[in-house]
N, C-alpha and C positions, 0 to 999 in steps of 0.2 A: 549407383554407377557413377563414374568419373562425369565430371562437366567435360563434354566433347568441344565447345566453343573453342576456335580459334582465337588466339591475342599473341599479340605481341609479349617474347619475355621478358620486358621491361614492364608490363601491365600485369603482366598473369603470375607472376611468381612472390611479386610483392603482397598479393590480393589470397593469395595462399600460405602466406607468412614464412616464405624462405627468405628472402633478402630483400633491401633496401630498392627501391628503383635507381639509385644509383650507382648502388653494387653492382647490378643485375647489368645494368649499362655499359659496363666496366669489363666485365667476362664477356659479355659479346664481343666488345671491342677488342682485345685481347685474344681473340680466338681461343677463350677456357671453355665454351657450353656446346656442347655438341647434340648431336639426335641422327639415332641410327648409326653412330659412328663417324659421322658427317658434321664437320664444323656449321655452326651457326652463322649465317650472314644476315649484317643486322636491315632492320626489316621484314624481315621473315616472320612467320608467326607458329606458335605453336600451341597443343591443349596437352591437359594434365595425363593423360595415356601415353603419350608419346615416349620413347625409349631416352631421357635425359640422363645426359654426364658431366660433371663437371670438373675438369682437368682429368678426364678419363674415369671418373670413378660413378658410379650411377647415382641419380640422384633420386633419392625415395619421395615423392611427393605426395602429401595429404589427397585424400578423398573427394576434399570437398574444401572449399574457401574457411580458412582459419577463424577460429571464433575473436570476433572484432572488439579489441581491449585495448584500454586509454589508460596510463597511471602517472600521476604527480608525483615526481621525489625532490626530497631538499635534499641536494648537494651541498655535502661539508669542504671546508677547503682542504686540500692533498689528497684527495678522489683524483682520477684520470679520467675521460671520458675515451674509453677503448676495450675491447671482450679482452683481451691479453696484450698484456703489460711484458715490456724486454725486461725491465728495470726493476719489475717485483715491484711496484705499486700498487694501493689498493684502487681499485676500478668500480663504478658506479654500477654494471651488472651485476657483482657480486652481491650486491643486494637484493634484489631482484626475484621475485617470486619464480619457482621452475615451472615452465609449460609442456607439455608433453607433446605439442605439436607445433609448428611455428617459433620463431623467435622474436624477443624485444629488438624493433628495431629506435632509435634513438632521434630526438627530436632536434636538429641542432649540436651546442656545443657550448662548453665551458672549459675555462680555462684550469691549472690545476689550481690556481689562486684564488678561483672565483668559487663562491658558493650560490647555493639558492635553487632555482624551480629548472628542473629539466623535464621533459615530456616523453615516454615511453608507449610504442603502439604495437599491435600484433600486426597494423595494418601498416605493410610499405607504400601505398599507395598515399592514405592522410597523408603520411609521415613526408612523400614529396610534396605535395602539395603544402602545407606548414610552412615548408621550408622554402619554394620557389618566392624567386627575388618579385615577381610582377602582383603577389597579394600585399605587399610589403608591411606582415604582421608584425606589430608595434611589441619591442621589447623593454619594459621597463624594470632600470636599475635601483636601488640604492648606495652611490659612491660615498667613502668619505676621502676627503679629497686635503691635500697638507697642502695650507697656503690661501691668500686672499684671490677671490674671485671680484672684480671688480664689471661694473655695468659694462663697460667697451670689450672687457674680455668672453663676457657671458654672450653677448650682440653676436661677434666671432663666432663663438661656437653653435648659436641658431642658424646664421646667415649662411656658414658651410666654412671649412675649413679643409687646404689642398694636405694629403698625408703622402704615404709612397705608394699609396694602391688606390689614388685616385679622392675625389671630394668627400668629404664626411660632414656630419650636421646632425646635433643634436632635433628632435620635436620639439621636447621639453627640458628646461635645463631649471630645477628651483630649491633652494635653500628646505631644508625639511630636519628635525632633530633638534639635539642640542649643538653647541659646538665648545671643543676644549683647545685652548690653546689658539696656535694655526691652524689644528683640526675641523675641518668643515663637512656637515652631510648636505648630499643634494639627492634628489632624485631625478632623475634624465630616465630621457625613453630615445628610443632609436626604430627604426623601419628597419632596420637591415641586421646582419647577423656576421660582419667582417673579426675576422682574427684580434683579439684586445682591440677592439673598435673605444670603447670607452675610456679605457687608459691609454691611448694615442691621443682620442680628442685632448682630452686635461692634458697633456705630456706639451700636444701643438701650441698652446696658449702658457705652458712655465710651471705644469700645475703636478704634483702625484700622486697617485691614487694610493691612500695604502688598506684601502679595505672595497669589495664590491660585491655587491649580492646581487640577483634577478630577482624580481618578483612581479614580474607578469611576462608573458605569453600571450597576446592575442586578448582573446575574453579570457583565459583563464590567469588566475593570481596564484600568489603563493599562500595556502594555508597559513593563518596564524597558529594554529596549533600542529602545525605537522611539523615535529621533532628532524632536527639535522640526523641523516640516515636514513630515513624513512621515507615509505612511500601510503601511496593511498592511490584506491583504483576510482576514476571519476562513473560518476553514472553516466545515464545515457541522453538526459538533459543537457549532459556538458560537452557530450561525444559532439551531441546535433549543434551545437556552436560551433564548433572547429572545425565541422564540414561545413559550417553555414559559411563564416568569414571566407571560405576558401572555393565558394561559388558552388558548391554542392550540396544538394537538398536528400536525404532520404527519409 
């Protein structure tokens, strides 16, 4: 039988593996989710039996909470992070193993330049919390960067640096690799997850970025062996760290 429990659709839908808690937050707001025919007001709460529609059309929901799945993919650069592309790009779901119940929702964001570790869950719920600004889980880069970085300018970029959307600041900002030319690698980490946050810092100080990868998330790194393309589904050692950092224990 259906879980009868009352929640909120921004709780219960995610936890069931139809949409993001942010999507989900979005159609409420929006007046798209209805029940009984009756628009949603948000605050309301609803359980998985209840007659839902979304933009009028009904919405079929699982049984029972989606089985709970974590996967690591290396993103190559000119991937999209979006399910459909205007443009006829290739898209980072396309890769993507099919689920027959629930969907991938997506951990974050990369740019189409950026390559490297993105995180896929069944779970929209993780998937908010990963993302909320107040765990502020530590992203780390590999830049290479065109141009000398000097001590004063490196200071800058620790101490915080004003952009258009407000202060930015590297954690860690250190010299890592070989270097050719004026070509420089660093590796930098960041708290936060702002639109080309990385290539605005280096941009505020004179600097450009002409290569960047991720390679961490939180506890989780980016495989050395896992093939640009590719993914890998984490165990459930690694599931329990991403809920651990993110104040939840099960």
């Amino acid at each position: 039988m259906p879980d009868r429990k009352l929640d909120r659709p921004e709780r219960l839908l995610p936890q069931l593996g139809v949409a993001s808690r942010r999507e989900v937050a979005r159609w409420v707001d929006a007046g798209r989710l209805a029940v009984g025919g009756r628009v949603l007001k948000g605050g309301e709460r609803i359980s998985p039996d209840m007659p839902l529609a979304l933009d009028g059309k009904r919405l079929h929901l699982p049984r029972e909470r989606a089985q709970r799945r974590v996967l690591v993919y290396h993103k190559p650069v000119g991937e999209v992070v979006t399910r459909h592309d205007p443009e006829g790009r290739s898209t980072v779901f396309a890769a993507l193993p099919r689920l027959r119940g629930g969907r991938w929702v997506v951990v974050g964001r990369l740019d189409i330049a950026t390559a490297g570790l993105l995180l896929f869950t069944t779970d929209g719920d993780l998937a908010a919390r990963l993302m909320h600004p107040r765990h502020e889980l530590e992203r780390r880069y590999l830049a290479r960067v065109h141009g000398e970085l000097d001590g004063a300018m490196r200071k800058r970029l620790l101490d915080g640096v004003e952009l258009e959307d407000g202060p930015a600041r590297f954690l860690d900002c250190r010299p890592c690799g070989s270097s050719s030319g004026r070509n420089h690698w660093f590796e930098v980490a960041l708290a936060e997850g702002r639109n080309r946050e990385v290539r605005r810092l280096f941009e505020a100080v004179g600097l450009e970025v002409s290569r960047l990868k991720r390679i961490g998330f939180g506890p989780q790194t980016l495989p050395r062996d896992l093939r640009r393309g590719c993914w890998r589904e984490l165990d459930e050692a690694a599931v329990v760290a991403l809920d651990a950092v993110t104040g939840e224990h099960r």
